[in-house]
N, C-alpha and C positions, 0 to 999 in steps of 0.2 A: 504494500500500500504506500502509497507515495508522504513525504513527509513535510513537501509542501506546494501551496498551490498559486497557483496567477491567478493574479484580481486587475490586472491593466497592461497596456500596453504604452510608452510615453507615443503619443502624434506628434509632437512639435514641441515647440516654446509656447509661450504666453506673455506679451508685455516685454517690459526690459527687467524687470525683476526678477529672474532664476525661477519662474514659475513655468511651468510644464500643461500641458495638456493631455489626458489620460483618457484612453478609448477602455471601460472599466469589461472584463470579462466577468464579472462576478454578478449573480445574480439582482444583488441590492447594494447600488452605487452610494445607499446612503452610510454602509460600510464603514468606509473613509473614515468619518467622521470620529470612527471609534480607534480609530489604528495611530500611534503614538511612532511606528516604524513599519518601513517596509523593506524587502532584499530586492536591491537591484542587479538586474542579469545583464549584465555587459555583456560580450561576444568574449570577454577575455577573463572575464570574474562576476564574481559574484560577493556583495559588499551591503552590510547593511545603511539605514540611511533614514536617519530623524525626519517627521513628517514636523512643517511649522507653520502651511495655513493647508484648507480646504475648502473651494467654491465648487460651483455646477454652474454649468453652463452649456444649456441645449443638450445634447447627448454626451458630454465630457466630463470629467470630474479635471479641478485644476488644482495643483497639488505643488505647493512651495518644499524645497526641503531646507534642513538646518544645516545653513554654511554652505547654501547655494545662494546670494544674493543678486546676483546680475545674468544675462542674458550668456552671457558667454561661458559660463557655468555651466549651464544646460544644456548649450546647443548639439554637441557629442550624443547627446541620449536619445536623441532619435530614433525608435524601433525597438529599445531596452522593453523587458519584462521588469513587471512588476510582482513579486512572489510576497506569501505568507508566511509561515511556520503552521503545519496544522491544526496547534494552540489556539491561536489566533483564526483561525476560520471560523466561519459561520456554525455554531451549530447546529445538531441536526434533530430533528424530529425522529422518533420511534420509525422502523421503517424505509429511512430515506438514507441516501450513501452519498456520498461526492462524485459527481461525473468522473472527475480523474482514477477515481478506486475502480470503476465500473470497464472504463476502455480495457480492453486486450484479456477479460475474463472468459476460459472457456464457455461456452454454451449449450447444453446438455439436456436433451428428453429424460424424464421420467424414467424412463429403463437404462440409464446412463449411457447413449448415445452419445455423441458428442459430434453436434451438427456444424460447430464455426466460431468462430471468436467476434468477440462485443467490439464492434472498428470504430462505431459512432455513436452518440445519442442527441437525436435530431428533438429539439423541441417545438410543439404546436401547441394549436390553445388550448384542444382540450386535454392529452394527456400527452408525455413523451413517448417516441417510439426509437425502437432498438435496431440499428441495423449490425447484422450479423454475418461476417464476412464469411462465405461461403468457398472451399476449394472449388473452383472449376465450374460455378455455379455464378446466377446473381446474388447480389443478398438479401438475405431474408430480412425483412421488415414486421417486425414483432412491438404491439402497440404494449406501452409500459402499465398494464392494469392486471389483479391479482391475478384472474381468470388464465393468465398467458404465463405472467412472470409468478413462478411457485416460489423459489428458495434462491436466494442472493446470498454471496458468500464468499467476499472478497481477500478478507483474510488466508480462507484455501483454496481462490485462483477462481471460481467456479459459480454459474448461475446455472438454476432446474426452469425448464422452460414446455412449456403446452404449446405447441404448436396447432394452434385451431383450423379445423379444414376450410381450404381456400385459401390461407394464407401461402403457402407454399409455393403458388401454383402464380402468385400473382408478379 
């Protein structure tokens, strides 16, 4: 299970101030506002880094850090990750797992099959669905509700799945 996760991408600058503009990949951008630090992924390192203001603006979260004050400070981080400690992650409800625990888990029928590995989880509005990379096959698109998803169980590698008829076919 992964030990930490991305909440942002830097877009750009912001202003002349060391202020950044962040494309948030986390479900609730309002997040930010709780995080005191975050790890920045350079292509060369990986470095933690005091957060000292947070705005929103349109689809962006804009995110000052401590002891970046000017524009030329920031301008390098363009396309840098923004990572957590799993600590620090969003809690989770009874039931619910981290998108990043859930990628690259076997996926397995009832009678231990084992039909393809979990490649993506595509979200819509009414529930998420699973697509399940398939050898030599498309992939199977498995909607994320009990009736389908039985047993999740990322600690040992592995999701119990119902494949309902007609989905296979589709």
């Amino acid at each position: 299970m992964k030990e930490r996760f991305q909440v942002g991408v830097i877009t750009g600058t912001h202003g002349l101030r060391g202020e950044v503009k962040v494309f948030p990949t986390t479900e609730d951008p309002a997040r930010f506002l709780d995080l005191k630090e975050v790890i920045l992924q350079t292509p060369r390192e990986e470095r933690r880094i005091g957060i000292r203001s947070v705005k929103f603006f349109k689809k962006f979260v804009i995110l000052g850090f401590r002891g970046m004050d000017r524009i030329e400070d920031v301008e390098k981080l363009r396309g840098c990750a923004l990572l957590v400690d799993r600590k620090d992650a969003i809690p989770l409800e009874e039931g619910e797992y981290y998108v990043a625990d859930l990628i690259g888990l076997a996926v397995r029928t009832q009678d231990g099959t084992q039909i393809g590995i979990l490649r993506e989880v595509i979200e819509t509005g009414a529930n998420d669905v699973y697509a399940v990379e398939r050898e030599g096959q498309k992939d199977l698109l498995l909607p994320a509700i009990p009736d389908c998803i039985l047993d999740v169980r990322p600690e040992e590698g592995f999701m119990t799945v119902y494949v309902m008829p007609g989905l296979e076919d589709l």
